[in-house]
Every structure is written in C-alpha cells, then in structure tokens.
C-alpha positions, 0 to 999 in steps of 0.5 A: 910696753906692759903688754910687751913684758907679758908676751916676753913672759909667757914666751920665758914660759913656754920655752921653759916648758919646752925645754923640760919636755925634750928629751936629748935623744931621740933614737931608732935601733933598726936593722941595716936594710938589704942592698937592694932596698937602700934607697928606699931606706936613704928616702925613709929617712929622709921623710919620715925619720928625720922630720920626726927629730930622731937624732941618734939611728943604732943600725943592726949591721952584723954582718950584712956588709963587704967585709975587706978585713975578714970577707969570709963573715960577709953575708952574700950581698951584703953593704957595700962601702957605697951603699953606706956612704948613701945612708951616712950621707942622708943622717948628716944632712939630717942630723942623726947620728949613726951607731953601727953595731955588731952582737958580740958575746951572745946571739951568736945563732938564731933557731936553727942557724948559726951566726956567721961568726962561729960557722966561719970559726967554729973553734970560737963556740963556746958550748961547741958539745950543743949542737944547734936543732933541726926544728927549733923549740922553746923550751929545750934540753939543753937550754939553746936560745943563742949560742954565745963566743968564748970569751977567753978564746986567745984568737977571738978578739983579732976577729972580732975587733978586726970587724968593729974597727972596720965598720966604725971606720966605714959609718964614720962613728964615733961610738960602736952597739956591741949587743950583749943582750941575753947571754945564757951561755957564759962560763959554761963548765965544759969550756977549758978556758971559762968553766968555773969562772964567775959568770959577772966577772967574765961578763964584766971582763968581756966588757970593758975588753970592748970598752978599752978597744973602743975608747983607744981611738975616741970610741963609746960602747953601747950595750943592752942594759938586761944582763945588769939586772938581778932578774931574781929580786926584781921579778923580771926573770930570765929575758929582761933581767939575769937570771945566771948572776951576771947582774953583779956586773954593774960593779965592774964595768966602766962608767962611761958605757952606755946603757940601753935599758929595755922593757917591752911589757912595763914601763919598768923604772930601771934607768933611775937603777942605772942612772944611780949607779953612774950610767948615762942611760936610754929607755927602750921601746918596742911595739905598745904605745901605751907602754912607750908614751909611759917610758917617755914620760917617766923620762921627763919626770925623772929629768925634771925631779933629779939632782944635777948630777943626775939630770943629764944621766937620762938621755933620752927614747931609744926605739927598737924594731926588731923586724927587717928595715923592709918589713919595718917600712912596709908597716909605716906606710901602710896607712889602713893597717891599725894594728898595734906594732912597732912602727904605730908605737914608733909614731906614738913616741915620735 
C-alpha cells in the first residue's frame, strides 16, 4: 500500500511538471503551397506536422486561391476550393486549427512587383506618386519596402472584406491573420484622405475596422505585434518595432486581437509588454534554434511566474517560415543538410 502511495505521488508529480511544461499553442505560420504541391503539403502534415503536437497552422494565402467574389485578384493556379478542403481535412483529422490569412494594410508589393491588390485597383495606393523600381534596393530614396493600401479609401474595404469573408468561409475558421507587419507608408502627407492624420490612430482605426468586420460574425484577428512597439525607447529600431509612432496604438485597439510577438535575433521579452497590456500573445520564431528554445522557455517561465489574470495571456510558440511550403519541405527532409534554417529551428522547438 505504501509503495502504491509513493507512485501515485511521483506520477501527481510529474503530471504536475508536465502541465507547467506545456505551452497551449504550439503553431507554424507557412505559406499556402502551390496547386501542384498539395498533397505532398496534406502528407507533410500528416507526418511531420502533426506527430510533433503543432495544434494551430497560420496559412499565407493572400491571394493564391480561386477567388468567386473578386477572380481578378486571383493569381494564375492558384487554390482551389478542393485543394483546400484536402488540407482542412488533413488539420481536423489532427487537431490543428487553421488560421487563413491575407497582408492587409502594408506589404502590398514586394521589391519590384506590385501585390495583386493595387495592380488590379491601382487607385487604392496609398503613395501612388512612388513608382515601384526596376532593380530593387535597399536603401532607397523614396524609402520603398512595401507599399501599403489607403486606409481611408471609401472603396477599399468592400474588396478587401469581400476576400476575408471568402476565405474565412473557405478554411472553415473562425479567426482571420491580417498581417499589418512593417507599415512604413501610413498617412503619407500626399494622400487627400490620410496626409496629416496621426499615424497610431490611422493604424489603430484600420484595426479595429478589421477586428469589428471579423467579430460580427464570431471571428478573432490576428495580427503581427512590430507596429505596437516604440522602436525608439527599446532599441529595436525600425523592423521589429516602430519607428514612425505608430506604437501609441497599443492604446487603442481592442483587447481581444491577438498579438503575434516576433523577434528573430533575440529573445526580446515583449509578450510580458503584451500581455501587461491585456493582450493574449504568441512568440514568434524563425531560423536560430538557440534563439527559439530561449523564447520557449522564457514562455514557460512567464506562465509558471505570473498572476492568474496573466497566465492564460502567454498562449504559446508560434513558428514562422517565410520561404514557400515547397522549399520549407525540401529543408525538412533533407536529412544531410546541418545548416541552421527554419526548419532545424522548427525541429528545435517541436
């Protein structure tokens, strides 16, 4: 009988310590692979992504799907409605929930190519005067990472609404990633509608447009946490952080967004920011192990350390890659490659 007591101890124990070594989420962000390559991306999942207890997959769609409510954004093979019931059936079999998303606001072109959005509707551009380079380089003159949509444009938001409705509907989800990672153009002095407007508060108002749109019919937005954070005060300079104030936002925007906190180089403490501020948050890894097992941690400690109305705010690990699916899983499965990249760190923390 003693000896029954002590194993039903030390089992008490260990399930104890097992609790408080979980983390609740435990995500990939990836993009949408390509029409051809789904199922090899639905058998990925199946073998590699789910035996590792990933639970939550944001998936890059933007606008590599079959559009019905506006065809003219959708790229040239993209997603059918069929190939992404394959890959909604493979996550409900194992758990995972999918979160669709769409870059709205910023990251509207990418080095010399406009984004399907303001090559279709050109009149939504809110620094239309730039004209996007023939070789693209950083640094620039006119300050050209990503162009970004006017906020304020009176027909922007049917379009744009029009495709999350759509896609939400399509993955079956209840919660919608809208990006708004690295908004460098935001009320730009040029713009009739946004030039002079306070820069939080545009990006704030462009937020919680979103976060109504969604939670009107039982949706969660998601967004990346870098535009929330005073770039200035915390060292963390212009990509990580703010650097054209829109970090007064934190002020304004709905609690209920969720916050995915990314720091690639450091393990910056930010969710604790976050989380003081009311926000459930996610840590964001990308291609350093060392850096990623560090945030993982530093999750389970802040979890094990904080009151009860801060616990549950630290939900979890939230993996990025930000290569395609198809060059993602060529990495994964390349068993003789040691180079340190996205997937090893994926591995590392999963």
């Amino acid at each position: 009988m003693k000896n029954t007591y002590l194993l039903l101890f030390f089992l008490c124990i260990n399930f104890t310590l097992l609790a408080q070594d979980t983390l609740p989420l435990r995500g990939l962000a990836i993009a949408a692979p390509q029409h051809k390559s789904v199922d090899r991306f639905v058998k990925f999942i199946e073998e590699e992504v789910a035996p590792r207890k990933v639970n939550t997959m944001v998936l890059r769609v933007d606008y590599n799907f079959i559009y019905q409510s506006h065809p003219e954004l959708a790229e040239k093979d993209g997603l059918t409605q069929a190939d992404v019931d394959k890959i909604v059936e493979a996550c409900v079999k194992s758990g995972i929930k999918i979160i669709p998303q769409i870059n709205l606001l910023g990251h509207q072109s990418w080095a010399e190519s406009l984004g399907k959005l303001l090559e279709i509707y050109p009149e939504f551009d809110e620094t239309p005067q730039i004209e996007m380079p023939k070789e693209y380089e950083w640094p620039n003159k006119d300050g050209l990472y990503c162009k970004s949509y006017c906020p304020l444009h009176p027909k922007v938001h049917k379009v744009v609404f029009d495709l999350v409705d759509e896609i939400t509907a399509a993955f079956k989800a209840d919660a919608f990633h809208a990006g708004m990672d690295e908004v460098f153009y935001i009320a730009d002095p040029n713009c009739p509608r946004c030039g002079g407007r306070d820069k939080a508060e545009l990006y704030a108002g462009e937020v919680t447009k979103i976060r109504n749109h969604l939670a009107a019919s039982g949706k969660r937005l998601w967004i990346w946490g870098d535009r929330l954070i005073d770039g200035k005060t915390t060292g963390m300079g212009m990509w990580e952080a703010s650097m054209n104030n829109t970090y007064r936002a934190i002020n304004l925007i709905p609690k209920d967004v969720m916050i995915c906190d990314w720091h690639y180089e450091r393990a910056d403490p930010t969710a604790s920011y976050f989380a003081m501020h009311g926000f459930d948050v996610a840590t964001c890894s990308w291609r350093k192990p060392e850096v990623a097992k560090t945030q993982q941690q530093m999750l389970k400690d802040l979890r094990s350390n904080a009151t009860d109305e801060m616990k549950d705010r630290y939900k979890g690990m939230l993996h990025t890659v930000w290569t395609s699916a198809e060059n993602f899983m060529d990495m994964f499965e390349d068993n003789k490659n040691e180079e340190v990249n996205e997937a090893t760190t994926f591995k590392a923390i999963f």
